[in-house]
C-alpha positions as CSV (number, residue, x, y, z in Angstrom):
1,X,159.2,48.2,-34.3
2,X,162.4,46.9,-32.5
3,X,163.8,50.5,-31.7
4,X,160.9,51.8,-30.3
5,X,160.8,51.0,-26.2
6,X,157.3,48.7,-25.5
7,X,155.6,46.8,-26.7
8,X,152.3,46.1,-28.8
9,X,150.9,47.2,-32.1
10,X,152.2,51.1,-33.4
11,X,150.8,53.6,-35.0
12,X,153.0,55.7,-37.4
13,X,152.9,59.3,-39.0
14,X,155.5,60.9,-41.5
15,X,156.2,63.9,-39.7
16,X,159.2,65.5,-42.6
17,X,161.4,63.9,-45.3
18,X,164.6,66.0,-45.5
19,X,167.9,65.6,-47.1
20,X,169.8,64.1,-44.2
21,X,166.8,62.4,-42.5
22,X,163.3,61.1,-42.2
23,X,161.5,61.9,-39.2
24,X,158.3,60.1,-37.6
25,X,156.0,60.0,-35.2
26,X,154.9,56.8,-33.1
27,X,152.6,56.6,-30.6
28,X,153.0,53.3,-28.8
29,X,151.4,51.9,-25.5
30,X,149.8,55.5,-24.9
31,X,153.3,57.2,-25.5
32,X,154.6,59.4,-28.5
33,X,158.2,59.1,-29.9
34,X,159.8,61.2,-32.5
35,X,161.4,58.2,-35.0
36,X,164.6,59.6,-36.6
37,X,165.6,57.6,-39.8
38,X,169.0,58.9,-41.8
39,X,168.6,58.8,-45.1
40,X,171.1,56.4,-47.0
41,X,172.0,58.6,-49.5
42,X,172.6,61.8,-47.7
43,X,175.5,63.7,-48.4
44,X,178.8,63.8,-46.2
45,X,177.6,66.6,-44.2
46,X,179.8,66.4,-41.5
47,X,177.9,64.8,-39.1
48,X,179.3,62.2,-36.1
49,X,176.1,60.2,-35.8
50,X,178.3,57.9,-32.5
51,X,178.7,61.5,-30.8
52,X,175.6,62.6,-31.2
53,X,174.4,59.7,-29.8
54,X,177.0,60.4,-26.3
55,X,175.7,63.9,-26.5
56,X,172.2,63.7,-26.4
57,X,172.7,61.3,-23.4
58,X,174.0,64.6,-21.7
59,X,171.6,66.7,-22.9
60,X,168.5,64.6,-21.9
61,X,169.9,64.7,-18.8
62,X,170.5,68.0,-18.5
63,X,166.5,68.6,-19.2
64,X,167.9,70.3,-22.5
65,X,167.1,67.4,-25.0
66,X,163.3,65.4,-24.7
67,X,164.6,61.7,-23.1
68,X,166.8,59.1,-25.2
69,X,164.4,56.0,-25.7
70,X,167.0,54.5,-28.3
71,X,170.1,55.4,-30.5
72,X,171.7,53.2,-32.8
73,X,174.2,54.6,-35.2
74,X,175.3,52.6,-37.0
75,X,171.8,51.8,-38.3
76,X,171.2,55.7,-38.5
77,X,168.2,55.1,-35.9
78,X,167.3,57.7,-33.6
79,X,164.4,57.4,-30.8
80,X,163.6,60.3,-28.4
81,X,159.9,61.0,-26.3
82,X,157.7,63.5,-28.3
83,X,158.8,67.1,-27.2
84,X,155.1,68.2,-25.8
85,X,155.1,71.4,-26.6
86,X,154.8,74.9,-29.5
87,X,157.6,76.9,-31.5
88,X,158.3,80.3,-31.1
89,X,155.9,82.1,-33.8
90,X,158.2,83.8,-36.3
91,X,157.4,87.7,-34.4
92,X,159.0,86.0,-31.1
93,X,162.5,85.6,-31.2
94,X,162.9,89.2,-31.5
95,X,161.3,89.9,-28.1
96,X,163.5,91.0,-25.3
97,X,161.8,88.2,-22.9
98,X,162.7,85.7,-25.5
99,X,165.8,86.7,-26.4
100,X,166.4,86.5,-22.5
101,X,165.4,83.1,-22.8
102,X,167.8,82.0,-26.0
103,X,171.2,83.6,-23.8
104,X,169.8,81.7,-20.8
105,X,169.3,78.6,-22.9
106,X,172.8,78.7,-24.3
107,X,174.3,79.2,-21.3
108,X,172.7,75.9,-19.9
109,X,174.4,74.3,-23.2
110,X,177.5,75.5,-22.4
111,X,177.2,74.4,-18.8
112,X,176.7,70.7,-19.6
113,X,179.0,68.3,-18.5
114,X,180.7,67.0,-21.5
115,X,180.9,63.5,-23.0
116,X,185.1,63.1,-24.4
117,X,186.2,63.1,-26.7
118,X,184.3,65.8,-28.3
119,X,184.7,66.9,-32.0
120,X,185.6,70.7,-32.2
121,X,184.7,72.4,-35.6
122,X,185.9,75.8,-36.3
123,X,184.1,77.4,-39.1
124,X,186.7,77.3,-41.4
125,X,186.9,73.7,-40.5
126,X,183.1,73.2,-41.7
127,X,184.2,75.4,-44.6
128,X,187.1,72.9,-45.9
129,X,184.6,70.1,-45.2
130,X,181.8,71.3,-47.5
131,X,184.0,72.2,-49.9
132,X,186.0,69.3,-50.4
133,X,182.4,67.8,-50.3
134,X,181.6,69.7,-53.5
135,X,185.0,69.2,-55.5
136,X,184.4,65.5,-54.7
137,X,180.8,65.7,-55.7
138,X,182.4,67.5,-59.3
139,X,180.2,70.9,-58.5
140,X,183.1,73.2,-56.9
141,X,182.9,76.2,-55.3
142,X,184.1,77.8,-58.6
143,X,181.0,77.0,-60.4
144,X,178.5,78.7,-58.2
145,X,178.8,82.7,-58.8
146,X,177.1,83.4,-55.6
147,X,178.7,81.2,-53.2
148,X,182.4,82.0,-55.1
149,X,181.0,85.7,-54.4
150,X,181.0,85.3,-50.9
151,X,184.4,83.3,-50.6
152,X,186.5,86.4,-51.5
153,X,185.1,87.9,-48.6
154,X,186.5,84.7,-46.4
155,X,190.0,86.1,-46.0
156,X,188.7,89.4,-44.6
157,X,186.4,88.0,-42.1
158,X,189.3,85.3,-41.0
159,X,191.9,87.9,-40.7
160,X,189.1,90.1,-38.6
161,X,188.2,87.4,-36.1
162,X,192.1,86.8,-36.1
163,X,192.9,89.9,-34.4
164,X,190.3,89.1,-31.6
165,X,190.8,87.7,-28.2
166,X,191.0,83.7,-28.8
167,X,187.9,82.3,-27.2
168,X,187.6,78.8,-25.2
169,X,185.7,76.5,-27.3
170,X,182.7,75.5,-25.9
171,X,179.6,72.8,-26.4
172,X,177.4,74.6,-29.2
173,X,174.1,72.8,-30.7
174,X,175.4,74.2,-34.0
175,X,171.6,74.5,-35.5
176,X,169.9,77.0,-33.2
177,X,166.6,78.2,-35.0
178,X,163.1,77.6,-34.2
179,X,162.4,74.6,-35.8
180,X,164.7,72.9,-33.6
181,X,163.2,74.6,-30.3
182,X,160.2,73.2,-28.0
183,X,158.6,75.6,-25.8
184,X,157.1,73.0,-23.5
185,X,156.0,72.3,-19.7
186,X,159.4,72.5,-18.7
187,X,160.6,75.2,-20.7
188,X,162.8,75.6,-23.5
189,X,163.9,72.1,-25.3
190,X,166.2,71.5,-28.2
191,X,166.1,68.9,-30.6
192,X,168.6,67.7,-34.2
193,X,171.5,67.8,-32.0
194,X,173.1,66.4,-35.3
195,X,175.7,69.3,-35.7
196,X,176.7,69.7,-32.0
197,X,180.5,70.2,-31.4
198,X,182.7,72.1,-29.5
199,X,183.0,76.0,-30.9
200,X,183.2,79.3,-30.3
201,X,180.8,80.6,-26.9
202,X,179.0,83.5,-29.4
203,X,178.4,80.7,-32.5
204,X,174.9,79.6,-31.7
205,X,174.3,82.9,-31.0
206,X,175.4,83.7,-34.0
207,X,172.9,81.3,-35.3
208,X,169.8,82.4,-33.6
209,X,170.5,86.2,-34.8
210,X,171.2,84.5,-38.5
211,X,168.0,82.4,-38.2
212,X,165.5,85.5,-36.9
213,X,167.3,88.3,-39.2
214,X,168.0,89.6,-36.2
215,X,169.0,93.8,-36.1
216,X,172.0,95.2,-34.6
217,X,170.1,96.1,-31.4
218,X,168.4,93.2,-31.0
219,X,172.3,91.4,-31.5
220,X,172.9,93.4,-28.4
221,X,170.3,92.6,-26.3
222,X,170.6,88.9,-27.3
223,X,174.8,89.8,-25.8
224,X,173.9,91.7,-22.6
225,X,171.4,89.2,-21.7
226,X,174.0,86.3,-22.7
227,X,177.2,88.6,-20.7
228,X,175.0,89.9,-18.0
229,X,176.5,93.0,-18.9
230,X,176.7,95.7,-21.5
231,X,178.7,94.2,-24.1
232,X,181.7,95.4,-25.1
233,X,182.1,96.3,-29.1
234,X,185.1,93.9,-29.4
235,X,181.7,91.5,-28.5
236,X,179.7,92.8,-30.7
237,X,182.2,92.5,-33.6
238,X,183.0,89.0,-33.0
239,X,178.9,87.9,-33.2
240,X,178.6,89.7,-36.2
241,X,181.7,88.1,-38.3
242,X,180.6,84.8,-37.1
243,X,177.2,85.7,-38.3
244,X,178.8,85.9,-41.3
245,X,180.7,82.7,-41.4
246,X,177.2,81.0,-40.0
247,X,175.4,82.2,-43.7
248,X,178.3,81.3,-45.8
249,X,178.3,77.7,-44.4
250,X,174.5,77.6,-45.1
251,X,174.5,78.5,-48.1
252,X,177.6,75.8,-49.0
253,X,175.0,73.5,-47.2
254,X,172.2,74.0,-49.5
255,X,174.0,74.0,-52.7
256,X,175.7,70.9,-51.5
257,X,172.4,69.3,-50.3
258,X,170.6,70.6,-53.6
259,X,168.7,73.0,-51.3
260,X,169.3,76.0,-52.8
261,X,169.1,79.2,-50.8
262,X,170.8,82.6,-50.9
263,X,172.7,84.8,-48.6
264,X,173.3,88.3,-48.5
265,X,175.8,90.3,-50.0
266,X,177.9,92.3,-47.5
């Protein structure tokens, strides 16, 4: 195991085998690392595999990532310490103590000091990508009713968040949903920074309320705790369209990954 810090014999265990990666766990010398392995044939999803590797060494610094043992991209290997730790049960993100948490975690996201250059991604930028993607892949946009469905809503939700207040892009971890959060010892970690980029400050908020199905006052709890304030309803608006743009972007992922998936109609 050249990737993996020590030394001595390993013992391996196939933790998930997704679309994009394989991910294992290895306990060596009395210590467990999580293994990341991209998978060859994964689609063009986007994804900078040289900034993640700059990012994370922020992150882990920042006690928001589990500590960088080993990152090669252009090998597409990825070694981090085990995140000791649980998830959030499925009932928890829509506490008010948790949902506390999430604002307090983003806010430490935001905060960190940032590697440059950094990639900024708009969601109409992710958009263009994933479709291009699929035109190249010969399964347009076009040929899937539902997701062709949802794209005549596009110009309405672009011309809504137009007429906001521009925001300062931001560092977002761009896949903000429990399987991707560590409750441990230390508090709240993140891990699959593989879609962090620069963004609007509400997007992984935006995620988190996607990700839970969270309700319209739980969306404002999630904002005052983030604002520290009452929010405003030109803040309230903005999370919900880029709710919207959040679910339209996973649901080009999964058809462009073969995942499947759904979204709903609004």
């Amino acid at each position: 195991m050249l990737y993996v810090p020590g030394s001595g014999p390993v013992a391996l265990e196939l933790i998930s085998a997704g679309e994009v990666n394989e991910t294992w766990r290895v306990a060596r010398a009395g210590i467990d690392y999580a293994l990341r392995l991209a998978t060859p044939a994964a689609p063009d999803l986007g994804l900078d595999r040289h900034w993640e590797c700059r990012v994370l060494e922020a992150v882990a610094a920042a006690g928001l990532a589990p500590a960088l043992g080993c990152c090669a991209p252009q090998t597409g290997v990825l070694v981090m310490r085990w995140a000791q730790g649980v998830r959030f049960t499925p009932e928890e993100p829509r506490g008010l103590a948790h949902l506390e948490r999430i604002a307090h975690l983003v806010r430490r996201i935001q905060a960190c000091p940032l590697p440059m250059p950094a990639p900024r991604m708009s969601p109409d930028d992710w958009i263009l990508h994933y479709a291009e993607r699929l035109d190249a892949a010969g399964e347009p946009v076009r040929r899937h009713p539902l997701v062709s469905a949802q794209a005549r809503n596009l110009d309405a939700r672009r011309a809504a968040l137009a007429r906001l207040p521009p925001a300062q892009a931001v560092l977002c971890h761009g896949d903000l949903h429990r399987d991707n959060l560590i409750d441990g010892p230390g508090g709240l970690v993140l891990i699959d920074w593989e879609y962090a980029h620069l963004a609007d400050p509400l997007w992984d908020l935006a995620g988190w309320s996607s990700n839970n199905d969270l309700a319209q006052a739980e969306d404002r709890q999630l904002l005052e705790a983030y604002l520290g304030a009452p929010p405003p309803a030109e803040a309230e608006l903005r999370l919900a369209i880029l709710r919207w743009f959040y679910e339209y972007l996973c649901l080009l992922w999964r058809v462009l990954t073969g995942a499947g998936g759904s979204v709903r109609e609004t």
